[in-house]
NUMI-412108 format. One record per residue (C-alpha): z, y, x; chain; residue in one letter. Coordinates in nm, 3 decimals, padded with zeros to 5 digits, always signed. Each point is the difference from the previous one (the first is absolute). Layout:
+---------+---------+---------+-------+------+
:       Z :       Y :       X : chain : resn :
+---------+---------+---------+-------+------+
:       Z :       Y :       X :     A :    A :
...
+---------+---------+---------+-------+------+
***
This chain:
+---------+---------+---------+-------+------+
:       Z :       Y :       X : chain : resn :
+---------+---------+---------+-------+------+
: +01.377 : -00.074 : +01.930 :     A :    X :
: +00.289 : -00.018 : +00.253 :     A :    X :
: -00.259 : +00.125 : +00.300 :     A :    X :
: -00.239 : +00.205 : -00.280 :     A :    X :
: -00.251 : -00.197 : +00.099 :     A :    X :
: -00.276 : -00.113 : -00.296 :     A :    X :
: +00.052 : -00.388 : -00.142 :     A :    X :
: -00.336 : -00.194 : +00.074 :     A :    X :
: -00.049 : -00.256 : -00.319 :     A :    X :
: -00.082 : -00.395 : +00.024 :     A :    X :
: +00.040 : -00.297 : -00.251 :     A :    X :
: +00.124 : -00.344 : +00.030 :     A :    X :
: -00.142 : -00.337 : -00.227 :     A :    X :
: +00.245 : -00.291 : -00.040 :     A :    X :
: -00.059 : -00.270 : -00.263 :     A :    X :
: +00.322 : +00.048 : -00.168 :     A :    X :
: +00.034 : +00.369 : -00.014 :     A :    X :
: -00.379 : +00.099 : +00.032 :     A :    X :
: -00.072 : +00.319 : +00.126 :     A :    X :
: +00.269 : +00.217 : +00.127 :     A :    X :
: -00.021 : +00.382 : +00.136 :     A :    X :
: +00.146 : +00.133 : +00.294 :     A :    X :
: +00.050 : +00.352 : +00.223 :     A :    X :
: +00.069 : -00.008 : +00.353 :     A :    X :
: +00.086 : +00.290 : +00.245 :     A :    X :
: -00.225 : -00.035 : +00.296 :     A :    X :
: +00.241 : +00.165 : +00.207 :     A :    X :
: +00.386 : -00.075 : -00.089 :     A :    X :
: -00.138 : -00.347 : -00.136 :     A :    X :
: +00.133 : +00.031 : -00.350 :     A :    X :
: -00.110 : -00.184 : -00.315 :     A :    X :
: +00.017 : +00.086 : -00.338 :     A :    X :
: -00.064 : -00.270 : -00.291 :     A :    X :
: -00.229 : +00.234 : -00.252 :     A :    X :
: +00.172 : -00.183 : -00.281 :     A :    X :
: +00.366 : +00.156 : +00.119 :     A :    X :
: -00.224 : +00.344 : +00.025 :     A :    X :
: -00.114 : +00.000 : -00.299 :     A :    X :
: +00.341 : -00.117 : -00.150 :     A :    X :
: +00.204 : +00.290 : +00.155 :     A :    X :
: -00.304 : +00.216 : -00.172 :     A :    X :
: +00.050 : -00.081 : -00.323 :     A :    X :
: +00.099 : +00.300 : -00.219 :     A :    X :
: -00.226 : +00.199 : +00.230 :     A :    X :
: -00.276 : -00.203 : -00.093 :     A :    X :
: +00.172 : +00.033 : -00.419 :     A :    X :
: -00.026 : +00.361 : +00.072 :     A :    X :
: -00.355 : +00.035 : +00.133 :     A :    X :
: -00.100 : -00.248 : -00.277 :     A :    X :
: +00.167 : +00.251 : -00.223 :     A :    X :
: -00.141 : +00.337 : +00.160 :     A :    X :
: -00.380 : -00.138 : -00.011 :     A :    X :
: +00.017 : -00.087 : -00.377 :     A :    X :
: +00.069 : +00.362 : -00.065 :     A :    X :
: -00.294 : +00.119 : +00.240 :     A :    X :
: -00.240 : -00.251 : -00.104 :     A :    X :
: +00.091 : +00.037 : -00.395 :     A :    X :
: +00.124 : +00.335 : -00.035 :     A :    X :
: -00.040 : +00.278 : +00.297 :     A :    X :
: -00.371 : -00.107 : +00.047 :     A :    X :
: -00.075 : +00.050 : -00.345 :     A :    X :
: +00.156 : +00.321 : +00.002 :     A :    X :
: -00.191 : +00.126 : +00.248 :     A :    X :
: -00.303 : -00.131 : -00.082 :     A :    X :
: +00.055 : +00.187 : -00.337 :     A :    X :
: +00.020 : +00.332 : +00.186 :     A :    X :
: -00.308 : -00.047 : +00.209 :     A :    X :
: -00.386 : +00.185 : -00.065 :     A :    X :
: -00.174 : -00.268 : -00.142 :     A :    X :
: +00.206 : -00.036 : -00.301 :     A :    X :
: -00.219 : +00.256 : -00.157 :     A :    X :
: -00.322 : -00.181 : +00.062 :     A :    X :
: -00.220 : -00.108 : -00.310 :     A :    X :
: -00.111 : -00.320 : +00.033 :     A :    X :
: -00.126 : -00.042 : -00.310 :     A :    X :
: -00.321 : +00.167 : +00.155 :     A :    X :
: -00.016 : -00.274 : +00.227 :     A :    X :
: +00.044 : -00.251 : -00.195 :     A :    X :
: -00.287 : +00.106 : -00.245 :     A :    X :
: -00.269 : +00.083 : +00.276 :     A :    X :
: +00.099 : -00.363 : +00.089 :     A :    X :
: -00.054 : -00.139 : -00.341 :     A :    X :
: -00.350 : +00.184 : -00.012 :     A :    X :
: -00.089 : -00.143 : +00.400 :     A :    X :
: +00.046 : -00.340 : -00.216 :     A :    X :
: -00.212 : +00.057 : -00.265 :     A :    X :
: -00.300 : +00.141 : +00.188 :     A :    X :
: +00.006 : -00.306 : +00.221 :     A :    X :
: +00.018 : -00.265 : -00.347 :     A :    X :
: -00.283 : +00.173 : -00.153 :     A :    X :
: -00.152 : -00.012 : +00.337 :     A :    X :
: +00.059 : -00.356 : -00.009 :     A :    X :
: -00.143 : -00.054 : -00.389 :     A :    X :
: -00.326 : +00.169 : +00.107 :     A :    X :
: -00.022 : -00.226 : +00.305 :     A :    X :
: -00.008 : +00.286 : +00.288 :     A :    X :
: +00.317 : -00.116 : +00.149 :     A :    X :
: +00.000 : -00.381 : +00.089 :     A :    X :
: +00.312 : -00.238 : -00.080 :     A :    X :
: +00.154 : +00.017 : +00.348 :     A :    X :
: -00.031 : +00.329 : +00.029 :     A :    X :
: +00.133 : +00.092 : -00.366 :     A :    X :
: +00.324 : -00.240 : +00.113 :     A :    X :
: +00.084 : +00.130 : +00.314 :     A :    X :
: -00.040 : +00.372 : -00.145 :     A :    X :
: +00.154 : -00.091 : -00.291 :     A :    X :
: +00.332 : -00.147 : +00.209 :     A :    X :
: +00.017 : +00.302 : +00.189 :     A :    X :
: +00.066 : +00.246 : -00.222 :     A :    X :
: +00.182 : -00.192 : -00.207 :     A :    X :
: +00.234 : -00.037 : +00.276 :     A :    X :
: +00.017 : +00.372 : +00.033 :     A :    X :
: +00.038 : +00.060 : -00.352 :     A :    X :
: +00.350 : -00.214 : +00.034 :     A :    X :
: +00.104 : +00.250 : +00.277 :     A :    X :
: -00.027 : +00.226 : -00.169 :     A :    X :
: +00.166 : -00.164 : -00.313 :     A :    X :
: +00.315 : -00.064 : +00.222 :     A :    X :
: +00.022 : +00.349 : +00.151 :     A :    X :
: -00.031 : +00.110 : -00.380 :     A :    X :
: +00.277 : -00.225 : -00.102 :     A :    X :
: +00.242 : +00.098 : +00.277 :     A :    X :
: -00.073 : +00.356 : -00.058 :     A :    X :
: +00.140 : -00.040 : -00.341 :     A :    X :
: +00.273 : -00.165 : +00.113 :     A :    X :
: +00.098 : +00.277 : +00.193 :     A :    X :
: -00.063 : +00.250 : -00.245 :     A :    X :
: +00.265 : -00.195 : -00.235 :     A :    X :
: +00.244 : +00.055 : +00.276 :     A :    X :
: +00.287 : +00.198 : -00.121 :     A :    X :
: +00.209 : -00.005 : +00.296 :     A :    X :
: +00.178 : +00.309 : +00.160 :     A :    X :
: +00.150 : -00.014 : +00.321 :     A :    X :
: +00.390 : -00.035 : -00.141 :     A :    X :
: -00.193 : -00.335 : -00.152 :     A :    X :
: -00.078 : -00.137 : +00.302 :     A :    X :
: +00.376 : +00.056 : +00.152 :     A :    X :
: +00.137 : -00.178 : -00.309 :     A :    X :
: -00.233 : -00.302 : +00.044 :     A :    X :
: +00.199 : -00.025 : +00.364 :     A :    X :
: +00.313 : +00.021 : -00.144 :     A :    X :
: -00.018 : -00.254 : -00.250 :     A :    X :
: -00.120 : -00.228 : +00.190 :     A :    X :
: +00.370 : +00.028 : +00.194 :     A :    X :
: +00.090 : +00.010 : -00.365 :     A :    X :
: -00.119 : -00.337 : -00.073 :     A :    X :
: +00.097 : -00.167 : +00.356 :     A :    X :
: +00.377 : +00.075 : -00.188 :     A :    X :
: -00.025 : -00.088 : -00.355 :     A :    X :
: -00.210 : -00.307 : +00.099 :     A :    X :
: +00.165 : -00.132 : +00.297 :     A :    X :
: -00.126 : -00.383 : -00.106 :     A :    X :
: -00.398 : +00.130 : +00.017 :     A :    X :
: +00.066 : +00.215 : +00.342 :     A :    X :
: +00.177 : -00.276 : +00.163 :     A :    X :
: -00.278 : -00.244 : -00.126 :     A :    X :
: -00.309 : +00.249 : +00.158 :     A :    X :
: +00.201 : +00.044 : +00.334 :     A :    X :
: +00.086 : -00.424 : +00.028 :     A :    X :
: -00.414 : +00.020 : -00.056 :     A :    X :
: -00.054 : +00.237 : +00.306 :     A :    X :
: +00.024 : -00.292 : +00.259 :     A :    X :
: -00.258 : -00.216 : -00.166 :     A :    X :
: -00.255 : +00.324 : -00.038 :     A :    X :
: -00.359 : -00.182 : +00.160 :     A :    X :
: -00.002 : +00.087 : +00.367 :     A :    X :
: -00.292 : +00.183 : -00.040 :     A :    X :
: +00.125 : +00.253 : -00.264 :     A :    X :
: +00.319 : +00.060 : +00.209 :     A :    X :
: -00.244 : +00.082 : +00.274 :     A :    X :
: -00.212 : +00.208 : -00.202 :     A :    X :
: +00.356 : +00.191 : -00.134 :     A :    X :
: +00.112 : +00.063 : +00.329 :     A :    X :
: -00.320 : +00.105 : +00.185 :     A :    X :
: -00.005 : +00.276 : -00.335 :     A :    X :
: +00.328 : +00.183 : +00.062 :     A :    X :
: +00.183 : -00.131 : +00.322 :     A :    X :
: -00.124 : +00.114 : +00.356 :     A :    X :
: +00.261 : -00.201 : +00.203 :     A :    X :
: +00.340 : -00.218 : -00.010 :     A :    X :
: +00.277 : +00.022 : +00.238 :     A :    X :
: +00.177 : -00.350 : +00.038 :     A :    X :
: +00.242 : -00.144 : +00.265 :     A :    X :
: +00.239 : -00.305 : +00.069 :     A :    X :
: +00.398 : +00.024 : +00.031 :     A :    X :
: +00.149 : -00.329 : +00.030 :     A :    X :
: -00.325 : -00.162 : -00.065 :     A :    X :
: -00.017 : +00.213 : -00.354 :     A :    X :
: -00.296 : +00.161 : -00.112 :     A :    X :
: +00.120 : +00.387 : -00.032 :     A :    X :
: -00.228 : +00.231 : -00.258 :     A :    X :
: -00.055 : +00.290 : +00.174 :     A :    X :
: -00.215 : +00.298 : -00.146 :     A :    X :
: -00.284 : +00.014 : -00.195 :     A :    X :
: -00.275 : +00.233 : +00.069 :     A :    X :
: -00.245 : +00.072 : -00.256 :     A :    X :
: -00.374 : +00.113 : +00.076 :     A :    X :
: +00.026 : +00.379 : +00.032 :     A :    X :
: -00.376 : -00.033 : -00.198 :     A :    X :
: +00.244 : -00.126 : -00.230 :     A :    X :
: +00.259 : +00.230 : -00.025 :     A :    X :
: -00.208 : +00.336 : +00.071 :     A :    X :
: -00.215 : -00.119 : -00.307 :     A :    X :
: +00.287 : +00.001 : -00.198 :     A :    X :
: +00.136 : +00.359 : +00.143 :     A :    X :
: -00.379 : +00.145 : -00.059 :     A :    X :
: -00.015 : -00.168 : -00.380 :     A :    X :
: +00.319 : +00.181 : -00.069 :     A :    X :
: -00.160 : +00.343 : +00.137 :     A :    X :
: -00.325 : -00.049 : -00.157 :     A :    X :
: +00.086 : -00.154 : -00.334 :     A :    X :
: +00.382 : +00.017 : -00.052 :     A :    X :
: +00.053 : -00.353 : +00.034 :     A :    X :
: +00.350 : -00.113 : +00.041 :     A :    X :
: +00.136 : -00.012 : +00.365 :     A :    X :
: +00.387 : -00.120 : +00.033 :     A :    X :
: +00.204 : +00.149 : +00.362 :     A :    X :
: +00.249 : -00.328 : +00.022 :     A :    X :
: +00.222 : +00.165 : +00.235 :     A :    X :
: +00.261 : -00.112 : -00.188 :     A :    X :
: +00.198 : -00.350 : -00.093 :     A :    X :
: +00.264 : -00.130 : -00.241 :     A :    X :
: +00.272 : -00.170 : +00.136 :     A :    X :
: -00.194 : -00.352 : +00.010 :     A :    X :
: -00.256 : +00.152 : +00.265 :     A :    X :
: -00.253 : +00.039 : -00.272 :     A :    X :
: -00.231 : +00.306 : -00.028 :     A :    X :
: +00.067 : +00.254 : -00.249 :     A :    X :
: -00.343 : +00.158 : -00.091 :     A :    X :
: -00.029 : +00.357 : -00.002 :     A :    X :
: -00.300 : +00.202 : -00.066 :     A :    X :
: -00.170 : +00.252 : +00.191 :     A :    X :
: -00.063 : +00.264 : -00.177 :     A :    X :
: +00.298 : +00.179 : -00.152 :     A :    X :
: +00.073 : +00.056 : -00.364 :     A :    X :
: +00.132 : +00.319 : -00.188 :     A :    X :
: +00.310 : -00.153 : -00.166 :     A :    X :
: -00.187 : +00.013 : -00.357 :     A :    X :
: -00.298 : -00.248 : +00.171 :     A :    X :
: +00.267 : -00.250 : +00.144 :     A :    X :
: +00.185 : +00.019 : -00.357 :     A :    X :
: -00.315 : -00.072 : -00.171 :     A :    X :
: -00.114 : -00.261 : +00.197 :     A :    X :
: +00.378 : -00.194 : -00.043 :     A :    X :
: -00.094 : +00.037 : -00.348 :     A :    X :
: -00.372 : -00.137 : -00.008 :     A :    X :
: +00.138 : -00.316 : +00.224 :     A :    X :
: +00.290 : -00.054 : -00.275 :     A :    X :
: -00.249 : +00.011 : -00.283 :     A :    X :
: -00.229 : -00.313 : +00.203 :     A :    X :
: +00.321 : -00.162 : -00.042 :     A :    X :
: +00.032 : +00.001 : -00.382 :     A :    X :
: -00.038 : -00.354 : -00.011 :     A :    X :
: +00.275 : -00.081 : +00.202 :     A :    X :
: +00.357 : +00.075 : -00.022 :     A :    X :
: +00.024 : +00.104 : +00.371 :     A :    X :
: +00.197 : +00.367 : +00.038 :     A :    X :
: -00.118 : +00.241 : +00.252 :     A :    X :
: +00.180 : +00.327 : +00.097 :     A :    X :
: -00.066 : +00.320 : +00.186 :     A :    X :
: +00.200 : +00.201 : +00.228 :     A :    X :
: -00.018 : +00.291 : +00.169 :     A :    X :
: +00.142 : +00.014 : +00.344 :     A :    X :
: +00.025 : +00.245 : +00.357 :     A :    X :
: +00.027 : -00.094 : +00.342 :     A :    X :
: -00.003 : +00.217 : +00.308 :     A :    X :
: -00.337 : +00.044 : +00.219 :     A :    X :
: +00.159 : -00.314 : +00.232 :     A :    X :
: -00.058 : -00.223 : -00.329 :     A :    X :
: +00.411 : -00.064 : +00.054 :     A :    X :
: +00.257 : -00.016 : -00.280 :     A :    X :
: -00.266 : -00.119 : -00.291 :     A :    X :
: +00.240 : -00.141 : -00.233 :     A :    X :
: +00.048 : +00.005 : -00.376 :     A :    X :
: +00.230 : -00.158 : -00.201 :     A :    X :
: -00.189 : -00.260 : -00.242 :     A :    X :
: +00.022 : -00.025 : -00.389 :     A :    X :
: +00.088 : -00.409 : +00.045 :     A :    X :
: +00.093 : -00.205 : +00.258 :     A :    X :
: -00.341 : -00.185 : +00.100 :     A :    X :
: -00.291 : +00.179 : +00.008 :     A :    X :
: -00.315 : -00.004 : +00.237 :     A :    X :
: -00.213 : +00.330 : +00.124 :     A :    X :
: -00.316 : -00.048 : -00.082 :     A :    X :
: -00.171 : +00.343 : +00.150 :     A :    X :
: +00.126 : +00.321 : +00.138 :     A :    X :
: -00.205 : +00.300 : -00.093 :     A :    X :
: +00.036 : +00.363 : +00.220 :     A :    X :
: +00.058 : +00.284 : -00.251 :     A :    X :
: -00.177 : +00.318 : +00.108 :     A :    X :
: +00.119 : +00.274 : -00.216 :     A :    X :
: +00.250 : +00.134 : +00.143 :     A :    X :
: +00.238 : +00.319 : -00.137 :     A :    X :
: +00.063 : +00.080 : +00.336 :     A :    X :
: -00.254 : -00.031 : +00.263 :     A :    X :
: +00.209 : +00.112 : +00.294 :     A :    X :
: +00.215 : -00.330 : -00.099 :     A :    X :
: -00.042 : -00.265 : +00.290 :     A :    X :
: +00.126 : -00.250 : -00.297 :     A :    X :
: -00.280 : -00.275 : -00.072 :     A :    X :
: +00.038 : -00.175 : -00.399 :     A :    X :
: -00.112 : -00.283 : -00.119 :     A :    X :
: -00.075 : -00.135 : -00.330 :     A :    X :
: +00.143 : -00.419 : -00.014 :     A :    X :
: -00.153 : -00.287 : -00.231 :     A :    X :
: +00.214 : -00.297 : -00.026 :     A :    X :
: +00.015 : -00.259 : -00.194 :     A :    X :
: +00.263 : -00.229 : -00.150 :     A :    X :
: +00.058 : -00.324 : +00.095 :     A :    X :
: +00.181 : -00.143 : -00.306 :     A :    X :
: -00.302 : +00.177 : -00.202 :     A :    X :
: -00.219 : -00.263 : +00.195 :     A :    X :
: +00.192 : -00.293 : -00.054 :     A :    X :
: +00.009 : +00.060 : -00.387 :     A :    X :
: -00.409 : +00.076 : +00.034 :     A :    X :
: -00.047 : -00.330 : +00.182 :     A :    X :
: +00.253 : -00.230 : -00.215 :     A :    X :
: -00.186 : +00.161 : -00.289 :     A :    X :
: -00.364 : -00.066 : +00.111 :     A :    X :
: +00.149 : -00.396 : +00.096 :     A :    X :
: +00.124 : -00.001 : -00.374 :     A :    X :
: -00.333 : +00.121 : -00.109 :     A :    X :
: -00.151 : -00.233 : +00.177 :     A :    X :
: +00.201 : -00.325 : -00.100 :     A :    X :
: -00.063 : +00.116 : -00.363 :     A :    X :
: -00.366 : +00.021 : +00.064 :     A :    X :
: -00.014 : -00.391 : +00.152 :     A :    X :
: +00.190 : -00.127 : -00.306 :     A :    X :
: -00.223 : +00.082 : -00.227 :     A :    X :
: -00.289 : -00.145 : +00.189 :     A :    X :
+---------+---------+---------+-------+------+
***
């Protein structure tokens, strides 16, 4: 806010518009129409979208795959609960246990037999898991990937952010985002910063400590004010080589061109420019090289992934020709 004062929330019902949601500063009087909020929060909301599919479908799995109980037999359980049933249906044929009692038994452990099923089935899930933690970084980067070599997709999924159910928007941003700082100049809604939950964020600090999960430092930005991710934990110039190579070979089925470069800059992070192999090409992460000939050397290196934008155009006219093939012969 201007005053940092918290917004208090109330709604409006008119016949035309129906409901409408509002924010108003108790103290410097300010409103704020929810609808421009969430508007202004757009690729924000893209990117959280974006950041829970890979904890809900991938880093959760991972770690779940790592935990004690993945060892667990539950094949015992399952038979002693296969033998529970049997004792109580001959129980039943010989007429010691009476029909209400047999179904209400009966129900019970069946319902614990299909726990027990489903932590089975999820424990072989993770067990097919072949992921390393270079895996896990790639699935981040191609997702960047893809917002480029499919601009018609990523353009549709952010134009669907504003009509996301108000309920799942609140559910979103109660997950990741403590706070919002918003103001008025002119009568203009202003974005300010967003603070995530530090639940959040020191979960995702203590998941890289405990089970190498990928962790970017965004302390830096291309020259459109977007984020260039860089990991945290440094590579030995063979690691970041071989992981530019494992992210080329996911895109074998595309025509996009990566490259690598190697690059210094002083301890100040000043004079970190390299001279490009084409004209147009976009960093997709920075990686800190450890090994180092000379450790007395204040020098800090790099290793640089970009991609090729013509690469992506030629993916993405290819895919639309692929595509308008595909519907002709419908």
């Amino acid at each position: 806010m201007n005053c940092g004062c918290f917004l208090g929330g109330k709604a409006t019902t008119k016949k035309k518009t129906g409901k409408k949601y509002y924010y108003k500063c108790g103290k410097c009087r300010a409103n704020y129409k929810e609808e421009d909020i969430k508007n202004s929060l757009t690729f924000s909301i893209y990117e959280l979208l974006k950041q829970g599919d890979l904890i809900n479908n991938y880093y959760t799995p991972f770690i779940k795959s790592k935990l004690d109980n993945k060892d667990m037999d539950y094949s015992k359980e399952l038979k002693e609960c296969d033998k529970q049933i049997d004792r109580i249906k001959t129980a039943y044929i010989k007429g010691i246990v009476k029909l209400g009692c047999f179904t209400e038994d009966l129900k019970a452990i069946e319902f614990k037999k299909e726990s027990i099923l489903k932590k089975q089935k999820e424990q072989r899930q993770y067990e097919n898991l072949n992921f390393v933690v270079d895996d896990l970084l790639v699935l981040q980067d191609r997702q960047r990937i893809e917002n480029l070599i499919d601009p018609t997709k990523f353009l549709n999924e952010l134009l669907n952010v504003p009509n996301m159910e108000r309920e799942k928007l609140q559910k979103l941003i109660a997950t990741y985002v403590d706070n919002i700082e918003v103001s008025k100049e002119n009568n203009e809604l202003k974005l300010g910063c967003i603070n995530f939950r530090s639940d959040f964020v020191s979960n995702l600090a203590n998941y890289h400590n405990n089970y190498n999960l990928p962790y970017n430092f965004d302390i830096f930005s291309d020259e459109n004010g977007i984020k260039i991710p860089m990991n945290h934990e440094g590579k030995t110039t063979i690691e970041a080589q071989a992981y530019f190579n494992k992210l080329q070979t996911t895109l074998s089925d595309t025509e996009c061109k990566l490259n690598y470069y190697e690059i210094e800059a002083d301890e100040k992070l000043e004079n970190m420019s390299f001279e490009l192999h084409t004209e147009y090409e976009k960093i997709l992460r920075l990686m800190v090289l450890k090994d180092k000939k000379n450790y007395s050397d204040k020098t800090l290196r790099f290793g640089v992934i970009t991609i090729e934008y013509e690469s992506c155009i030629q993916t993405f006219l290819k895919r639309t020709k692929d595509t308008n093939n595909e519907l002709c012969h419908i």
